[in-house]
Biopython code that builds the backbone (N, CA, C, O; Angstrom):
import numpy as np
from Bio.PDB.StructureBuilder import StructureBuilder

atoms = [
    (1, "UNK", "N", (-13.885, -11.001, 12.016)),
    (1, "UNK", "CA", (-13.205, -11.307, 10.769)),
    (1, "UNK", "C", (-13.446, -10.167, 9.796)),
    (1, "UNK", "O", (-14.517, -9.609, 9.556)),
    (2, "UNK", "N", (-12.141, -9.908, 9.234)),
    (2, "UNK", "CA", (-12.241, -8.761, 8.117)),
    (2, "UNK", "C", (-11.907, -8.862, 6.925)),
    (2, "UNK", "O", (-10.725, -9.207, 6.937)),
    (3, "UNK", "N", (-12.307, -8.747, 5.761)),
    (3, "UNK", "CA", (-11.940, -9.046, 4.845)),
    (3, "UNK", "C", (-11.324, -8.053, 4.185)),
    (3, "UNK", "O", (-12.026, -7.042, 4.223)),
    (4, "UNK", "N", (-10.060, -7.851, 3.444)),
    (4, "UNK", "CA", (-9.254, -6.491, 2.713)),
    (4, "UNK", "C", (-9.182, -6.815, 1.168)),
    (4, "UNK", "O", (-8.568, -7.793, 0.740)),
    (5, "UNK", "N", (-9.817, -5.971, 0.414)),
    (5, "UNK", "CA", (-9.009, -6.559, -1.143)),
    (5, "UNK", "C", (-8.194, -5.269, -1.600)),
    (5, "UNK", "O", (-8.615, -4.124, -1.434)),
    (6, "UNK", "N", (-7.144, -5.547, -2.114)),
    (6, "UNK", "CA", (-6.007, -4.943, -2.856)),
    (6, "UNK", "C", (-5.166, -5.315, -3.972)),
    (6, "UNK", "O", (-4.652, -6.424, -4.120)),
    (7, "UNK", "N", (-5.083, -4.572, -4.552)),
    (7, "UNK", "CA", (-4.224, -4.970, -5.805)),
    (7, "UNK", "C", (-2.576, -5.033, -6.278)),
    (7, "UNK", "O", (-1.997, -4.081, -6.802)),
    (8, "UNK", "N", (-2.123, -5.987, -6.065)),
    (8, "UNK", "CA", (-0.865, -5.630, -5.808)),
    (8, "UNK", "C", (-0.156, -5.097, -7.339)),
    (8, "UNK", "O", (-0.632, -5.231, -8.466)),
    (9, "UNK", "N", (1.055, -4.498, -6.955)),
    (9, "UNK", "CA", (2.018, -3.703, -8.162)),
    (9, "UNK", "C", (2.953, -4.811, -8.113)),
    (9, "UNK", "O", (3.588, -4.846, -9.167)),
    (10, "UNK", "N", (3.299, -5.759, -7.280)),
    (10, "UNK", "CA", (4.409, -6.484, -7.698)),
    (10, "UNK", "C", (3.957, -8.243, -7.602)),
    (10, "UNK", "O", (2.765, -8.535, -7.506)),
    (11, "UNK", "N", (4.872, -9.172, -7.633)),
    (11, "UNK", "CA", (4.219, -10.349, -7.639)),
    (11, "UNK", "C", (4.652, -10.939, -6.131)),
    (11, "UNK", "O", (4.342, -12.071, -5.758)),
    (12, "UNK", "N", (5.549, -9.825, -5.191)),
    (12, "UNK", "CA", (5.527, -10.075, -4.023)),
    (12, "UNK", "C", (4.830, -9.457, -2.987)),
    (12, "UNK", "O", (5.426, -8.380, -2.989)),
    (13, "UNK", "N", (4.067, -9.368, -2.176)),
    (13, "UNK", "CA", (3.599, -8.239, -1.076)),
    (13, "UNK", "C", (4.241, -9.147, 0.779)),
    (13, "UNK", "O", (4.445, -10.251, 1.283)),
    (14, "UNK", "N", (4.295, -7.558, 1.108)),
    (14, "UNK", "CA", (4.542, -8.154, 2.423)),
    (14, "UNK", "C", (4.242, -7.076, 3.132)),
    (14, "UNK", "O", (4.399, -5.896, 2.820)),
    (15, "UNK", "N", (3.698, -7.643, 4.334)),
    (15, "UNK", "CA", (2.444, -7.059, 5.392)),
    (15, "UNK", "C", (2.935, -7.173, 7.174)),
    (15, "UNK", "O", (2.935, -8.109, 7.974)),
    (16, "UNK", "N", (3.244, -6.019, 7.249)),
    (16, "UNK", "CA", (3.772, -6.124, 8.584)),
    (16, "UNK", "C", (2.574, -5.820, 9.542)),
    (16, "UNK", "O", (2.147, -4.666, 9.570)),
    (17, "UNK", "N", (1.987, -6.812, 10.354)),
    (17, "UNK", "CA", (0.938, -6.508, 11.012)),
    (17, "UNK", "C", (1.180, -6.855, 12.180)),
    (17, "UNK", "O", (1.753, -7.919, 12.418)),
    (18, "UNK", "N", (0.513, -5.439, 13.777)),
    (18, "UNK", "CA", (0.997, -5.395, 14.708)),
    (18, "UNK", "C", (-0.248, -5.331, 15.755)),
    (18, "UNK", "O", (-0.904, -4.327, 16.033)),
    (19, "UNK", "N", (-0.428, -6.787, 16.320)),
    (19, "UNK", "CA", (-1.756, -7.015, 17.086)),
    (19, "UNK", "C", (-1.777, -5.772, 18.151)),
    (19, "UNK", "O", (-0.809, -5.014, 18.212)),
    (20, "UNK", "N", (-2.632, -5.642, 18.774)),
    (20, "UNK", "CA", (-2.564, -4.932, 20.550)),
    (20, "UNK", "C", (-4.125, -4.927, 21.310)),
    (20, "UNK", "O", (-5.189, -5.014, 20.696)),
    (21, "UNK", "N", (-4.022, -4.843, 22.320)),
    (21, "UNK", "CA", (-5.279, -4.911, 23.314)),
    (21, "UNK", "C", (-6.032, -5.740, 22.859)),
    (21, "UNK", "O", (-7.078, -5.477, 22.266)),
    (22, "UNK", "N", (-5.441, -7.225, 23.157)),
    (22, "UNK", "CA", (-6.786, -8.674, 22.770)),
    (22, "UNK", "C", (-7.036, -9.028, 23.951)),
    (22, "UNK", "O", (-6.271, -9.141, 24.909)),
    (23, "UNK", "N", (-8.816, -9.311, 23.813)),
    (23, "UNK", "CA", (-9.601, -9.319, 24.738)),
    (23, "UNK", "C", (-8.977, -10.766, 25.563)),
    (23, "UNK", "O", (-8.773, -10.698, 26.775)),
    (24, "UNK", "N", (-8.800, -11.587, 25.078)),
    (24, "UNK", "CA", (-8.422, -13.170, 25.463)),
    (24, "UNK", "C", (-7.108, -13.582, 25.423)),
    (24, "UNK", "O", (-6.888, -14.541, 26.163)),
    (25, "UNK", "N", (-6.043, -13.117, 24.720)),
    (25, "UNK", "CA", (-4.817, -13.239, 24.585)),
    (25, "UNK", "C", (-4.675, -14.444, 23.926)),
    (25, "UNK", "O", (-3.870, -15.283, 24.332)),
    (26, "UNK", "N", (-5.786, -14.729, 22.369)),
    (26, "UNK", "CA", (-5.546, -16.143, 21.596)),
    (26, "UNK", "C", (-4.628, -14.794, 20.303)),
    (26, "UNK", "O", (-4.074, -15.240, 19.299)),
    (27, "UNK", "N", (-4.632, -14.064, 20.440)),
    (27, "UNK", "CA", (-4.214, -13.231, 19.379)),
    (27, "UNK", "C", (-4.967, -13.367, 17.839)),
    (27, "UNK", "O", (-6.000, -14.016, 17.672)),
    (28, "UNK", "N", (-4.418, -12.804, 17.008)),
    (28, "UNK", "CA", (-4.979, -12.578, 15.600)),
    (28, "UNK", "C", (-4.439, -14.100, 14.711)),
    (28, "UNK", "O", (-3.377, -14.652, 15.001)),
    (29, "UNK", "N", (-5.083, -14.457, 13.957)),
    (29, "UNK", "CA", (-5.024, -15.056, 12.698)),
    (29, "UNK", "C", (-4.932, -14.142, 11.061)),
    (29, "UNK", "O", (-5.893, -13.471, 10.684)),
    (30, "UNK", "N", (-4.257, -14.204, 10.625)),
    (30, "UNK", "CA", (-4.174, -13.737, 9.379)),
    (30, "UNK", "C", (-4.024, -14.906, 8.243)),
    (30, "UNK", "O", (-3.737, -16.062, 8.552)),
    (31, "UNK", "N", (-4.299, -14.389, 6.599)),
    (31, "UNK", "CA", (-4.273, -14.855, 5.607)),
    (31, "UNK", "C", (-3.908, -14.136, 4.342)),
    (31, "UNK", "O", (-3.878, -12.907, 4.411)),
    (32, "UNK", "N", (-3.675, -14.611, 3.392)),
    (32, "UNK", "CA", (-3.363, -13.506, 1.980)),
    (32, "UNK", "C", (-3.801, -14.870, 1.230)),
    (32, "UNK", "O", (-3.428, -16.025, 1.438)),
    (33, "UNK", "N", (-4.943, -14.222, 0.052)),
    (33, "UNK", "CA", (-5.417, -15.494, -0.750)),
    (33, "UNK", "C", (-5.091, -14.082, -2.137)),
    (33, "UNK", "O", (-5.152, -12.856, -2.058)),
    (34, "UNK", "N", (-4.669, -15.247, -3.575)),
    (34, "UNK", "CA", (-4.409, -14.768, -5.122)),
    (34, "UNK", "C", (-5.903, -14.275, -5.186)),
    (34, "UNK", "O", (-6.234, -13.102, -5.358)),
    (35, "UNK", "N", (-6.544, -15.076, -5.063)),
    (35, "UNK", "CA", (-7.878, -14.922, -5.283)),
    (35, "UNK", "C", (-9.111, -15.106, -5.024)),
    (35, "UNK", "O", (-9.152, -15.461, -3.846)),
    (36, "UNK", "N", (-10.401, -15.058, -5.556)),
    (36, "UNK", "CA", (-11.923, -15.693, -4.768)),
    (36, "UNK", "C", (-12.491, -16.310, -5.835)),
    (36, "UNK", "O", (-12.625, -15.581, -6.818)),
    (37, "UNK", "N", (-12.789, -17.199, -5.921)),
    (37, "UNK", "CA", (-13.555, -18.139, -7.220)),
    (37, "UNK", "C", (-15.109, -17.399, -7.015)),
    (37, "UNK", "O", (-15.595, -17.032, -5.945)),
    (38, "UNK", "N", (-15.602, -17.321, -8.118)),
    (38, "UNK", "CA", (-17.395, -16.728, -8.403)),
    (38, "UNK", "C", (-17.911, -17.439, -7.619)),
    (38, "UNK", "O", (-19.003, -16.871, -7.637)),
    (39, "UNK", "N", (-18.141, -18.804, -6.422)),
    (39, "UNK", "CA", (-19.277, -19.065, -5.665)),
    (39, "UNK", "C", (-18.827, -18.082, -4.210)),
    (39, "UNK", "O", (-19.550, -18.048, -3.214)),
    (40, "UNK", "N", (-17.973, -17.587, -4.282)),
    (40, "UNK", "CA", (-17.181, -17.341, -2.773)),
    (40, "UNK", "C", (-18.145, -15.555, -2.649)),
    (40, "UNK", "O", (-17.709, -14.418, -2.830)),
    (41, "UNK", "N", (-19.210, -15.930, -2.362)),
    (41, "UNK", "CA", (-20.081, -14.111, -2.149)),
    (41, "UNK", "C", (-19.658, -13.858, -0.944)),
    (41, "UNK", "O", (-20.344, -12.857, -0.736)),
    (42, "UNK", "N", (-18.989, -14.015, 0.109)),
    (42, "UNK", "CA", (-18.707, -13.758, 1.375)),
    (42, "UNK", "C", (-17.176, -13.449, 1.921)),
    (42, "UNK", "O", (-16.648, -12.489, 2.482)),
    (43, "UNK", "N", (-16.765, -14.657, 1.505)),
    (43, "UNK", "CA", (-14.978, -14.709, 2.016)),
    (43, "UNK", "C", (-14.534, -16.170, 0.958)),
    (43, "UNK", "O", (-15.266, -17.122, 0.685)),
    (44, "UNK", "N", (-13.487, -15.994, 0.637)),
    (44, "UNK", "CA", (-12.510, -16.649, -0.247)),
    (44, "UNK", "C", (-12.713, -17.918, 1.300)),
    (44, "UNK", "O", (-12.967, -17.874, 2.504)),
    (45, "UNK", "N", (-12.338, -19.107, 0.032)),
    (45, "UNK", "CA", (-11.995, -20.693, 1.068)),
    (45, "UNK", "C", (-11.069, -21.051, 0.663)),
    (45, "UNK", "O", (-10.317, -21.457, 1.549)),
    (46, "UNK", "N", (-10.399, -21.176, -1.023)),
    (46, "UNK", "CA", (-9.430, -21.567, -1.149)),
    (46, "UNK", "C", (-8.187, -20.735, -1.419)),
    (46, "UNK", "O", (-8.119, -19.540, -1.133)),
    (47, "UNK", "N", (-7.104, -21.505, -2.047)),
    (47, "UNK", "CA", (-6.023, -20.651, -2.515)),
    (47, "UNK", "C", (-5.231, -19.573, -1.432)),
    (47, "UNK", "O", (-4.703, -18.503, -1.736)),
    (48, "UNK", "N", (-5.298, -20.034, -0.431)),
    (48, "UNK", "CA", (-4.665, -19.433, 1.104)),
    (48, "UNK", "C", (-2.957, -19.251, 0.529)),
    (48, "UNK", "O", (-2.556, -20.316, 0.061)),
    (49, "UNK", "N", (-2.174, -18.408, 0.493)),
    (49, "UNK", "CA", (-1.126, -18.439, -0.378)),
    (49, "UNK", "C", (-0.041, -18.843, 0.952)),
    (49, "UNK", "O", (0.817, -19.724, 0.906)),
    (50, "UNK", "N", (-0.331, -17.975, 2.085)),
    (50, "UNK", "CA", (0.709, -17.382, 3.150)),
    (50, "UNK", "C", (-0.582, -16.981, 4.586)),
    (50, "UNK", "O", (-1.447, -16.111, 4.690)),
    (51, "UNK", "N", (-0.220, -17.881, 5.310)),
    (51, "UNK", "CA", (-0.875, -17.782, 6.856)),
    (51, "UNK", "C", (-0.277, -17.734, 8.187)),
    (51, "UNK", "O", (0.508, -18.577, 8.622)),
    (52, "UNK", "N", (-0.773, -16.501, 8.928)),
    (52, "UNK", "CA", (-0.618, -16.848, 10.434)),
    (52, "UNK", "C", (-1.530, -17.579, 11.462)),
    (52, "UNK", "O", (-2.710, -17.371, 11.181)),
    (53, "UNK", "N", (-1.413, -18.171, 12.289)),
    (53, "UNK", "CA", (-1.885, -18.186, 13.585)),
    (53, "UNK", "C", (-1.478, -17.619, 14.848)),
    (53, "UNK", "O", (-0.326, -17.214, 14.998)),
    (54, "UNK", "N", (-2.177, -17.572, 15.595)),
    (54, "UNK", "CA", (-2.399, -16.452, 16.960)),
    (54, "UNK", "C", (-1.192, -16.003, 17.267)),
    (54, "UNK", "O", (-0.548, -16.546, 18.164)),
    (55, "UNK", "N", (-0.734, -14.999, 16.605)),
    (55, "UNK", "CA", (0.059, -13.944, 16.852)),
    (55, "UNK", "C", (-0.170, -13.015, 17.880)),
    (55, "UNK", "O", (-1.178, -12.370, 17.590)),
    (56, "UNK", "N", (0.386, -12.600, 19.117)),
    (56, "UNK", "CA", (-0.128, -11.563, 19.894)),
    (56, "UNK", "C", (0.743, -10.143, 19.559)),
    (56, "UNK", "O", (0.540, -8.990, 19.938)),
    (57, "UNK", "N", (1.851, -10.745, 18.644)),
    (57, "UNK", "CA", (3.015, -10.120, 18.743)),
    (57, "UNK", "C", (3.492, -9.153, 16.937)),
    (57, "UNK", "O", (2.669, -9.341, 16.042)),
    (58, "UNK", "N", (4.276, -8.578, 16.714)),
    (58, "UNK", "CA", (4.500, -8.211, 15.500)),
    (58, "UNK", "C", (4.925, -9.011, 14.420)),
    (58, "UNK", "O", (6.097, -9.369, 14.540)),
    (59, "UNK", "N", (4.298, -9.444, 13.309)),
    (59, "UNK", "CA", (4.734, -10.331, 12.347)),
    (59, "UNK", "C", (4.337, -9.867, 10.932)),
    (59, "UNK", "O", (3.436, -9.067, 10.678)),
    (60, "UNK", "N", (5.245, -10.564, 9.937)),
    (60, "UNK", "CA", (5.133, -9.819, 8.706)),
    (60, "UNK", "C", (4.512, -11.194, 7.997)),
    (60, "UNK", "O", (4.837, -12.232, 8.573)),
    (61, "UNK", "N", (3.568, -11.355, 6.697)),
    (61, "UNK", "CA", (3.131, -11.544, 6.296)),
    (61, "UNK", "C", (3.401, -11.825, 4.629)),
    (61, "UNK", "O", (2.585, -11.170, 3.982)),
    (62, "UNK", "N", (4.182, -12.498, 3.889)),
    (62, "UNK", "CA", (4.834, -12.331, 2.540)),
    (62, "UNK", "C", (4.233, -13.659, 1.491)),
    (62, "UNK", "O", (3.926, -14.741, 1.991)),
    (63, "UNK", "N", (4.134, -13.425, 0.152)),
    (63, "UNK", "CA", (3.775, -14.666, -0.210)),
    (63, "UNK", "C", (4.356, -13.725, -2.063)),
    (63, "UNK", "O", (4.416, -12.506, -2.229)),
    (64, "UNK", "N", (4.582, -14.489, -2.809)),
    (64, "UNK", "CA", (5.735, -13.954, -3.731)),
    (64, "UNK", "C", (4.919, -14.768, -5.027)),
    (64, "UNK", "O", (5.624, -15.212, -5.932)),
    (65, "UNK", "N", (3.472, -14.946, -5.092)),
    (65, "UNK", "CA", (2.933, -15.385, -6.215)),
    (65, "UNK", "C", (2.040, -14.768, -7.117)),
    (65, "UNK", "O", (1.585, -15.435, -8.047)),
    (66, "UNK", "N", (1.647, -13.282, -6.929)),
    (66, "UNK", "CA", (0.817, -12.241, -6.761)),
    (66, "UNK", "C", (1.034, -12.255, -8.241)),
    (66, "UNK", "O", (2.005, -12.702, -8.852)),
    (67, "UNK", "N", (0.026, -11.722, -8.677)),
    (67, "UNK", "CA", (-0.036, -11.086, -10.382)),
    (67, "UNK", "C", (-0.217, -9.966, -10.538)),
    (67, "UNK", "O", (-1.377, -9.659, -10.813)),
    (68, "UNK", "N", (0.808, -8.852, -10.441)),
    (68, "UNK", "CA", (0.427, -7.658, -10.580)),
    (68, "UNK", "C", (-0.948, -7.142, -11.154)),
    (68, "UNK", "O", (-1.013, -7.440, -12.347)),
    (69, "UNK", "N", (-2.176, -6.408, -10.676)),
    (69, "UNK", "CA", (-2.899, -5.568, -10.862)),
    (69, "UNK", "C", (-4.061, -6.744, -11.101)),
    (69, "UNK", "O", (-4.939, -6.469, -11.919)),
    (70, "UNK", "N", (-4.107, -7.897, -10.504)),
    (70, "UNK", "CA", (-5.367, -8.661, -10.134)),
    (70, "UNK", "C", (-5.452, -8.427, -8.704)),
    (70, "UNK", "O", (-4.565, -8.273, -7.865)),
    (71, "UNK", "N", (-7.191, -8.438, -8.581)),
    (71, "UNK", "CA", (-7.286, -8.492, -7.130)),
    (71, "UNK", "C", (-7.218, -9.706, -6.321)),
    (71, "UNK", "O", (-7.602, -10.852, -6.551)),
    (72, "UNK", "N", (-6.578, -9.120, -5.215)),
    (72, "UNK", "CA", (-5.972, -10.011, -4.315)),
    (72, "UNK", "C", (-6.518, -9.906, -2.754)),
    (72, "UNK", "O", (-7.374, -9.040, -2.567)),
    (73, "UNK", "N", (-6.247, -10.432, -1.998)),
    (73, "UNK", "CA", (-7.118, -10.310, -0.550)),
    (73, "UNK", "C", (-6.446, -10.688, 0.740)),
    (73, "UNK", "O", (-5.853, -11.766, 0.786)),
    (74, "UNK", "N", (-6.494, -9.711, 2.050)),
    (74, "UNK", "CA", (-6.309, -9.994, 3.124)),
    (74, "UNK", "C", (-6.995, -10.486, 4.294)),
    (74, "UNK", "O", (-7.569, -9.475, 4.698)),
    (75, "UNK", "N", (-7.246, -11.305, 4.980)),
    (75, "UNK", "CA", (-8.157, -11.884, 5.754)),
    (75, "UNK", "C", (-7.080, -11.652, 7.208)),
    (75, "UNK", "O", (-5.889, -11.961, 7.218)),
    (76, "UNK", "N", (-7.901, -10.990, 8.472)),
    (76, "UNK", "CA", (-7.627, -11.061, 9.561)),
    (76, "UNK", "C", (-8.891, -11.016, 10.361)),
    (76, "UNK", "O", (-9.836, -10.241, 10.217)),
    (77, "UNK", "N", (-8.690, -12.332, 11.542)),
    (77, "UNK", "CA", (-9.742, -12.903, 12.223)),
    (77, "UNK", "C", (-9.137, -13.021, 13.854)),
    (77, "UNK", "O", (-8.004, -13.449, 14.074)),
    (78, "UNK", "N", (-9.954, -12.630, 14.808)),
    (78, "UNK", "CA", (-9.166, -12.748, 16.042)),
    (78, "UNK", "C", (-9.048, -14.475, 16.349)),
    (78, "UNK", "O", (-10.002, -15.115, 15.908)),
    (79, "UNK", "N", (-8.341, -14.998, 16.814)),
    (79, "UNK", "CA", (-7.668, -16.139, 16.845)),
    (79, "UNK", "C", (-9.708, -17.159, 18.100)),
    (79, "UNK", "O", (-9.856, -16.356, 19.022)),
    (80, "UNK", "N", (-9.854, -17.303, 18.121)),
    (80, "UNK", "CA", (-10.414, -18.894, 18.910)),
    (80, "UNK", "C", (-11.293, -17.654, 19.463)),
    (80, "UNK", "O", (-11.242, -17.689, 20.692)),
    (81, "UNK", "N", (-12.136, -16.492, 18.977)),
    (81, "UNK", "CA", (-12.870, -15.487, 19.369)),
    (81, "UNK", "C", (-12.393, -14.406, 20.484)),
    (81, "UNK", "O", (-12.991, -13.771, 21.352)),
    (82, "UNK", "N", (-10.610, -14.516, 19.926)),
    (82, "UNK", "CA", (-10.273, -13.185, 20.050)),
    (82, "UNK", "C", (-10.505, -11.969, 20.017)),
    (82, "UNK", "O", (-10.887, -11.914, 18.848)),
    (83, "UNK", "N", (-10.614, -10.391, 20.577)),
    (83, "UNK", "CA", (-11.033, -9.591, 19.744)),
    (83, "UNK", "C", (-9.419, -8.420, 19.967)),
    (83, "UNK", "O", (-8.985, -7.976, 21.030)),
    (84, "UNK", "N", (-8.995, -8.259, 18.895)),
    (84, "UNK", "CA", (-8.139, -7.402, 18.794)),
    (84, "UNK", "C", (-8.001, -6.172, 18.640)),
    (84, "UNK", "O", (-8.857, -5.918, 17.793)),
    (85, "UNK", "N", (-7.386, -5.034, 18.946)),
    (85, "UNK", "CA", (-7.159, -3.754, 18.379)),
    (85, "UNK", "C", (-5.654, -4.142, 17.197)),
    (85, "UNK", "O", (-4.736, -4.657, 17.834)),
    (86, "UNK", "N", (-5.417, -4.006, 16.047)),
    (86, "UNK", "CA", (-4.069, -3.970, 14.853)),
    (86, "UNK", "C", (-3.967, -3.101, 14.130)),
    (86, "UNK", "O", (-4.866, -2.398, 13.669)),
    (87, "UNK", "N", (-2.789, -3.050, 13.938)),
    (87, "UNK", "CA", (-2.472, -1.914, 12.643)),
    (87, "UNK", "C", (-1.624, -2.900, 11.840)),
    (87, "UNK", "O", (-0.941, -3.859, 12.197)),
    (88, "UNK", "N", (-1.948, -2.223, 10.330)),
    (88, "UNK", "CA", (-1.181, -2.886, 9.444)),
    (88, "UNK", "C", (-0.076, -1.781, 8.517)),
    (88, "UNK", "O", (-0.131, -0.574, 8.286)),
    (89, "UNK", "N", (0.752, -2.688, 8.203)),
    (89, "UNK", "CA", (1.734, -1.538, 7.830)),
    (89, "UNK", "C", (2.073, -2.325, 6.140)),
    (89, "UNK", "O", (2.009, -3.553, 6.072)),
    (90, "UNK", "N", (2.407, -1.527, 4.908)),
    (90, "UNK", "CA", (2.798, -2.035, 3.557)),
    (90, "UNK", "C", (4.462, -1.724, 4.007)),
    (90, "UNK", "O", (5.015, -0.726, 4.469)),
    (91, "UNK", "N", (5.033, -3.330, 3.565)),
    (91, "UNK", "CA", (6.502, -2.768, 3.926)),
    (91, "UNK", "C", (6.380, -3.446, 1.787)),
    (91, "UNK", "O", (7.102, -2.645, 1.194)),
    (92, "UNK", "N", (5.945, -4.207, 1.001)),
    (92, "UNK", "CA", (6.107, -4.605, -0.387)),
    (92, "UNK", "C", (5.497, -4.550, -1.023)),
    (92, "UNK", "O", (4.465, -4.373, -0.376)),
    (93, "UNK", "N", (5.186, -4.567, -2.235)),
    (93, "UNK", "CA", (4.141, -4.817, -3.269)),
    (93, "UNK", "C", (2.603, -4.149, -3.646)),
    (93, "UNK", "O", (1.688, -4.562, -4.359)),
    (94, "UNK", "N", (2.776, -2.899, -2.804)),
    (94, "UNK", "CA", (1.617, -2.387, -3.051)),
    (94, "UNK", "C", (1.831, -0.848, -3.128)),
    (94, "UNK", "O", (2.708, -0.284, -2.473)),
    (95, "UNK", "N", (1.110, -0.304, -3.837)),
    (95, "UNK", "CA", (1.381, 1.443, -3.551)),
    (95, "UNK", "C", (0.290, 2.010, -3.209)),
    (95, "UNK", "O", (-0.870, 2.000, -3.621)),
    (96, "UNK", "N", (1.262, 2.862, -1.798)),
    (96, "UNK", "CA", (0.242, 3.534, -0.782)),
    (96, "UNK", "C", (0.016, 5.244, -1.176)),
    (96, "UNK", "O", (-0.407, 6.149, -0.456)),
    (97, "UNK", "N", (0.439, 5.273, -2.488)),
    (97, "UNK", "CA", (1.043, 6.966, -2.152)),
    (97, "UNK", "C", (-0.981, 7.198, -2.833)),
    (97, "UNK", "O", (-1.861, 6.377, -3.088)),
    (98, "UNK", "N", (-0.917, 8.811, -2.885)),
    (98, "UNK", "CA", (-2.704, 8.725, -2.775)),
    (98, "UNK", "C", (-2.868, 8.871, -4.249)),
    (98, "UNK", "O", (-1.771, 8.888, -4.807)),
    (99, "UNK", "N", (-3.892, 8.983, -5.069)),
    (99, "UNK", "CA", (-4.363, 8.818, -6.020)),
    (99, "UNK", "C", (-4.373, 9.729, -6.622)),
    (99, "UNK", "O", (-5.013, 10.585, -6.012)),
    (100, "UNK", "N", (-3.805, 10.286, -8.059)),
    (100, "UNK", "CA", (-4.102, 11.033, -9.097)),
    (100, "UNK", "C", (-4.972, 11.238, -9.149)),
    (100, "UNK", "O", (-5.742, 10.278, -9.124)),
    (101, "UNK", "N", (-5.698, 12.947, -9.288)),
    (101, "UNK", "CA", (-6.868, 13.277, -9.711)),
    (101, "UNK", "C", (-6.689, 12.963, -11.654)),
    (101, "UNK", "O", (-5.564, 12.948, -12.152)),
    (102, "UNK", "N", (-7.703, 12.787, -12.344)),
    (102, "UNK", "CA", (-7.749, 12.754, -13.102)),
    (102, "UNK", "C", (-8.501, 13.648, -14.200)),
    (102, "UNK", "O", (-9.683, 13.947, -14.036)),
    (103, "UNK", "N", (-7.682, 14.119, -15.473)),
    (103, "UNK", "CA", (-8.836, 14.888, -16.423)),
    (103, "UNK", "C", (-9.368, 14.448, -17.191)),
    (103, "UNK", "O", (-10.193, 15.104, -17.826)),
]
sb = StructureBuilder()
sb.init_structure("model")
sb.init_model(0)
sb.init_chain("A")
sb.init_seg("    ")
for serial, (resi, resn, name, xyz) in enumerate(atoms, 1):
    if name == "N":
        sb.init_residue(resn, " ", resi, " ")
    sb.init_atom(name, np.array(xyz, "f"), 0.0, 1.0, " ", f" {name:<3s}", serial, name[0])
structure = sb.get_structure()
């Protein structure tokens, strides 16, 4: 299980994520939570916005409640002790381009 935090630019994001080489073939689980309440020191429990289950295959990921420039979070877990190789791809709501140096 991995936990991602990001901040989205829009109030939609969408996440094209593409499992490969799972050890068991239960595939990946994914999640997108708004947020983590102050007892959550580990991983967010509530507020699950938009979820997959065992995907082996390519699927996108969208949830359209986001508050621009609060942090927000991705959770991917291999499915029933899956272990996966994935890539994730930004197809909405976030900007990938690299960072302004600043003066």
């Amino acid at each position: 299980m991995i936990w991602f935090a990001f901040t989205p630019c829009d109030s939609t994001v969408t996440l094209r994520i593409t499992p490969s080489n799972c050890s068991n073939a239960k595939g990946i689980q994914a999640g997108l939570y708004k947020r983590c309440g102050q007892s959550h020191s580990v991983a967010c429990s509530e507020d699950v916005q938009a979820s997959v289950i065992g995907q082996l295959t390519t699927f996108d990921i969208t949830w359209d409640g986001f508050v621009p420039g609060r942090t927000a979070y991705l959770v991917i877990d291999g499915m029933a002790g899956d272990i996966c190789d994935y890539s994730i791809e930004v197809i909405d709501g976030i900007d990938t381009s690299p960072a302004q140096e600043v003066n």
